[in-house]
Phi, psi and omega in degrees: 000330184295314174305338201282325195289318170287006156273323166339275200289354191273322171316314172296321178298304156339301186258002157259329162312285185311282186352290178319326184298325189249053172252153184288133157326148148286180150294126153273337213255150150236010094280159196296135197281122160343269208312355179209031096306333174279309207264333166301309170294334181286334191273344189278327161296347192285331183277355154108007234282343160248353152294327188269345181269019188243327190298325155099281200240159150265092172244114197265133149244120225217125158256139153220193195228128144292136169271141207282300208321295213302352192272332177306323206261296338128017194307310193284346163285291205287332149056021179340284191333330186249294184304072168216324160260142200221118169259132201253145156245114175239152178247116192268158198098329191249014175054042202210171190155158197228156189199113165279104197273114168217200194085337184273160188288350159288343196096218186273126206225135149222145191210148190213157191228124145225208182294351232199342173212158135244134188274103180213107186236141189253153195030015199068039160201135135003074180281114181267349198298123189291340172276324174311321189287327202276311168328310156299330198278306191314336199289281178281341116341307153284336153312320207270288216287334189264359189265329194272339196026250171282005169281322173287307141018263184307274182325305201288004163074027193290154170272092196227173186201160190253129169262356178133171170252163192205194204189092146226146221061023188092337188287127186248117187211165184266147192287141163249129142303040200270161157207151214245160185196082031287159172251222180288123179073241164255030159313109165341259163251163167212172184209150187223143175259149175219145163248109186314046183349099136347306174302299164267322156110010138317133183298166179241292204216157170225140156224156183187159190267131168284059203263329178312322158242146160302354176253000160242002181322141170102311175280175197246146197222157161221144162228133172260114206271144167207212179019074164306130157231167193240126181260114201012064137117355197263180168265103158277126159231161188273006177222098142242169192221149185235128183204148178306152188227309199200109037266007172209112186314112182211127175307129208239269207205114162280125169220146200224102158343085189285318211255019218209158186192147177235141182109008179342285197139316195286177186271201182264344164308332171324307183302333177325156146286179005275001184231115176284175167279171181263015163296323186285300202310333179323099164323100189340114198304119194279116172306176168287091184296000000 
């Protein structure tokens, strides 16, 4: 029983390291620092950042795979039943977007995002629940961020400063700081560290604070971005990966880019429910395998 307990205690210790380990800087700055306004901008061109103010719209389409635990601990963020092949909208300029859900043992989920409401209907009624919703807003809010990386950024007017150089996977790149206000979803603020590839000057990685439900408020998140392609003219990438940093290291959601085409035309009202039109409704132009 003694041993058990001092494997108990060792675990915890363990996992409060890491916890410390993965936690965000505060911001020193309260506006955004030369030096990390120069590496925003530079990753917002790497990312293709005036093809993308031409484009009007973004329609992504994306499959993954769920880690069992995080859906036990997180069922109504992670929304398995629904979330699982996902068409995606963006409208650029206007900070909005939408995700059509289907595949899942629940049926059809649609959910739209703008600065100012959110939407989410399920089988074509109306969801009033405020935690479902807040959910979807956080959802689709960070979407936007891992797909757009410094192109979301830049539109949303994040507050950054440069921390330094670093290394992850092997990959040598510089740290950004942002905080963002309001932040994902219905969050007050949130803050995202990105690592800034040397080489392409493309994100690598994001870690950021979830703030958005009381049930994640504190935690820390990572996504690993990678196998870029590029669609008239922006960078996207096609493999990601997600997983908890804090307060306990847990594997989240593998996911992949199936999908993509720009330019429709339509407005951000399109996106509303319970049904799109068929310029939205349109399946994303299916990458090259």
């Amino acid at each position: 029983m003694l041993r058990h307990l001092h494997l108990s205690l060792l675990l915890i210790a363990v996992a409060a390291l890491l916890a410390g380990c993965a936690s965000l800087p505060t911001p020193t700055a309260r506006s955004s620092t030369p030096e990390g306004a120069a590496l925003l901008e530079a990753a917002a061109t790497a990312h293709g950042w005036d093809a993308y103010t031409r484009a009007g719209d973004i329609n992504l389409r994306h499959d993954g795979r769920w880690y069992e635990a995080i859906a036990r601990v997180q069922p109504v963020l992670t929304d398995v039943d629904f979330r699982a092949t996902a068409e995606e909208r963006i409208v650029v300029g206007a900070r909005a977007s939408a995700k059509s859900y289907s595949g899942g043992a629940g049926g059809a989920k649609l959910a739209s995002r703008t600065p100012g409401s959110v939407e989410v209907w399920v089988n074509g009624e109306l969801e009033n629940n405020v935690e479902k919703r807040a959910a979807a807003a956080l959802v689709l809010d960070a979407y936007r961020l891992f797909w757009l990386g410094p192109l979301f950024l830049k539109e949303q007017g994040a507050v950054v400063e440069a921390l330094g150089a670093g290394r992850v996977g092997g990959a040598e790149c510089d740290w950004l700081l942002a905080r963002l206000a309001p932040g994902f979803g219905f969050a007050a603020e949130d803050r995202v560290m990105a690592c800034v590839g040397r080489s392409d000057r493309r994100f690598v990685q994001l870690r950021l604070s979830v703030d958005g439900l009381a049930s994640t408020r504190g935690a820390v998140v990572e996504v690993d971005l990678g196998d870029y392609i590029v669609v008239q003219g922006i960078a996207l990438p096609t493999r990601l990966s997600e997983r908890v940093v804090r307060p306990l290291p847990l594997p989240v959601r593998d996911w992949w880019l199936v999908g993509a085409d720009v330019g429709r035309g339509y407005a951000v009202e399109a996106l509303a429910g319970p049904v799109w039109p068929t310029t939205v409704a349109a399946p994303a132009q299916a990458l090259p395998r």
